[in-house]
N, C-alpha and C positions, 0 to 999 in steps of 0.2 A: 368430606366437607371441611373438617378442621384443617387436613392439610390444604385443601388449596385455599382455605381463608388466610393461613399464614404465608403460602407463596404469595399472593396477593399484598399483604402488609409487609412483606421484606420487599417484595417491587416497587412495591411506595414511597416507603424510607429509602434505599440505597439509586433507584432507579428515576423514579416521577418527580420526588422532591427539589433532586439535585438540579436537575434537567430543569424546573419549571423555576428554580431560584436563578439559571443563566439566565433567563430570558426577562424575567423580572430584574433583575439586576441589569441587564445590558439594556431597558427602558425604564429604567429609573428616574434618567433628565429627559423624558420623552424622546418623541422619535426624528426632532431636530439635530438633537444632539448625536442619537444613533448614528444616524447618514452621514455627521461630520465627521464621526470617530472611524467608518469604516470605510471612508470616502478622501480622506486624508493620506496625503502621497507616502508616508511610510507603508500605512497600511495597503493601501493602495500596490507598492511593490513586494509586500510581503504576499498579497494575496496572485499578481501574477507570477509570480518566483513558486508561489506553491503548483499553480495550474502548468507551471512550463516542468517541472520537476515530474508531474503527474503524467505530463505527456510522453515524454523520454522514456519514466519507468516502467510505466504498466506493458506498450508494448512491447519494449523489450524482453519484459517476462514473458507477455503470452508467447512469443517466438521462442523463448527458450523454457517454457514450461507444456509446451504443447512437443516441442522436440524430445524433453527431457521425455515426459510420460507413456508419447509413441515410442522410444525405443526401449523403457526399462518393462512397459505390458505388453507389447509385441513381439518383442526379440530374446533371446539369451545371448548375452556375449560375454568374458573377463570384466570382472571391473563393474560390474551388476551393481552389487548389495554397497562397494565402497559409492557409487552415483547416487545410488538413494541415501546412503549416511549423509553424505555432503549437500544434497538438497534440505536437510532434517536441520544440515548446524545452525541456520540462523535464529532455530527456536532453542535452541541451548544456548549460544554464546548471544550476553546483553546487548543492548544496541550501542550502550555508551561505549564499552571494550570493542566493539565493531569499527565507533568510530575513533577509537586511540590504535586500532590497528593501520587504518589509513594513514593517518598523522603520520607514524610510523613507519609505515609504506611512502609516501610520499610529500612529507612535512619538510621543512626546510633543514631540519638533521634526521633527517631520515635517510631509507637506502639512494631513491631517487631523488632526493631533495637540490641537491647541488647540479646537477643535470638540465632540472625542470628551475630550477632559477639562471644557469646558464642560456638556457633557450628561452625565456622570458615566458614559460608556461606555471599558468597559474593552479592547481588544482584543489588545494585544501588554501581554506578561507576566501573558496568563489563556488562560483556552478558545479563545474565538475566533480568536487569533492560532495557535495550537496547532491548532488544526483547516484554518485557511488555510491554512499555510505544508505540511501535511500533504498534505491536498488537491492542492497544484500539483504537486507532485513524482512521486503517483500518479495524476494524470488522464489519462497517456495511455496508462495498460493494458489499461484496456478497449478506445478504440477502436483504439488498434493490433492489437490479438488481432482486432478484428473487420471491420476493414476490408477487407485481402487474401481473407478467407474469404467474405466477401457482395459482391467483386469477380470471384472465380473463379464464384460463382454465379450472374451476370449477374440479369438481371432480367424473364425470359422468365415464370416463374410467377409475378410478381407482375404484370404485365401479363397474362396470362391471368386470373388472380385480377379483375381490373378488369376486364377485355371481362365477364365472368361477371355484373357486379353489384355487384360488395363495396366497399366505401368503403374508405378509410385508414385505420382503426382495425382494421377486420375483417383487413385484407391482412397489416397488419403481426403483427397476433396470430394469426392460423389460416396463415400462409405463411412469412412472413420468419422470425417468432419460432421457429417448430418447428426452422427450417433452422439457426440460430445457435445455438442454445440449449447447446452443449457448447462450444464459443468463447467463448462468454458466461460460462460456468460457470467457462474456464481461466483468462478474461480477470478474474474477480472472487476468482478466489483469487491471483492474482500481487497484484493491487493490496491484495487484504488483509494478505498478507505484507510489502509493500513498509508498507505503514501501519504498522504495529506493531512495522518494525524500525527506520524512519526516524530518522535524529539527528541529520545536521545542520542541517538548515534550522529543526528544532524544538528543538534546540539555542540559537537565534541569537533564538526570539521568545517563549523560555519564563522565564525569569529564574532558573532551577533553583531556584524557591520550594518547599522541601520539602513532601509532603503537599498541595502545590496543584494546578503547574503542572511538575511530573517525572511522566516516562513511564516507562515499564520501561529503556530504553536509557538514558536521563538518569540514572535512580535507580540503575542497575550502576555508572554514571562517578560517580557522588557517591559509594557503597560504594566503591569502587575507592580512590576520592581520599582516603578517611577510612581506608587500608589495611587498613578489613575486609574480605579479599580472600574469604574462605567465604562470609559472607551474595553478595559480589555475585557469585558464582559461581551462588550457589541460585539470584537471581533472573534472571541470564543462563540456566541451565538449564532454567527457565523457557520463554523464546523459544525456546532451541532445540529445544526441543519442538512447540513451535508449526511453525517452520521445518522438522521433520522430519513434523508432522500435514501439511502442506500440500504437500510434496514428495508422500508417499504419497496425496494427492484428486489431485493431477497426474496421476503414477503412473497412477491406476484411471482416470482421463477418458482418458490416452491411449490406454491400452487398449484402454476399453470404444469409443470413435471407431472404433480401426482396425478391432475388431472388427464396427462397424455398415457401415465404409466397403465 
């Protein structure tokens, strides 16, 4: 009883408090002002700049975290254990260093800099650099959620699937796919949260060009910085919404799981 009266008051303090001072905070000048602050054309392209960033990213992890994990629990081949090290690095190496390795990669003194300024391609301090440096930091949601789980499954009915007839396309969509498909689902809402709250690495390759290259988290720290602290409450209250929609598809997936298991 005492310990869960204390998980209870450190949820309080560090979790409910925080949470319910954004939202107080971001209707502080009522909900006129709310609407203008989050309805207002910076914000306005910081918040589709975030959803077009979200679109790019996620699937292209689930395609390459769903690839990743079919072959590192279903196969053996060379080069095994260094595929899972290198899905691991983006929880070692910081976002910000992520995104000074791009700069780097591909900044105007960087290796391809003078190339991508000769062909009039832009990538650090516009979209693409914003979508990269997005990208690296959530690539390994997917297939971490999905690896352990299509490793516990071995690979007994996809081998039966094969003695049967069915090819590699068939196996993977009528066997594998049905068996992940709730992994897959948890695996794509972490990484979509992780996209749309990300800041430092998108921080380091975005140039906080107002109305261009600011995301929702970039455009609170410009609010922030310009001590309009109500607008950058509204559009923080904003994510945490988001943050609290995506806790609650968690939520019902764990459920609905334990309920199938």
């Amino acid at each position: 009883m005492l310990l869960t009266a204390v998980a209870l008051l450190f949820l309080a303090f560090f979790l409910v408090l925080p949470l319910a001072a954004v939202f107080i905070q971001a209707f502080e000048k009522g909900a006129g002002y709310f609407l203008k602050s989050v309805l207002e054309p910076d914000a306005l392209s910081a918040i589709r700049l975030t959803l077009l960033t979200v679109a790019i990213v996620v699937p292209a992890n689930v395609v390459f975290g769903v690839a990743a994990a079919w072959a590192i629990a279903k196969f053996s081949f060379r080069g095994k254990s260094i595929l899972t090290t290198l899905i691991d690095l983006p929880f070692a190496v910081s976002p910000v260093i992520a995104g000074l390795v791009y700069v780097l990669v591909f900044g105007a003194q960087g290796w391809f800099g003078p190339w991508l300024i000769a062909h009039n391609v832009r990538i650090i301090f516009a979209v693409p650099g914003i979508v990269l440096a997005t990208a690296f930091v959530t690539f390994p949601f997917v297939a971490r959620e999905l690896i352990p789980l299509m490793q516990a499954q071995g690979t007994d009915e996809e081998c039966s699937a094969v003695a049967l007839g069915a090819n590699g396309w068939q196996t993977f969509w009528r066997v594998t796919l049905p068996n992940i498909r709730w992994g897959l689902f948890y695996g794509v809402i972490l990484c979509n949260a992780r996209a749309m709250g990300e800041f430092g690495a998108v921080s380091v390759v975005s140039g906080h060009i107002r109305g261009e290259t600011n995301t929702m988290p970039l455009h609170v720290e410009v609010l922030y910085n310009d001590y309009n602290i109500v607008a950058a409450f509204a559009v923080a209250s904003l994510l945490a919404l988001l943050a609290l929609a995506t806790l609650a598809i968690r939520t019902a997936i764990e459920w609905r799981t334990e309920g199938s298991a």
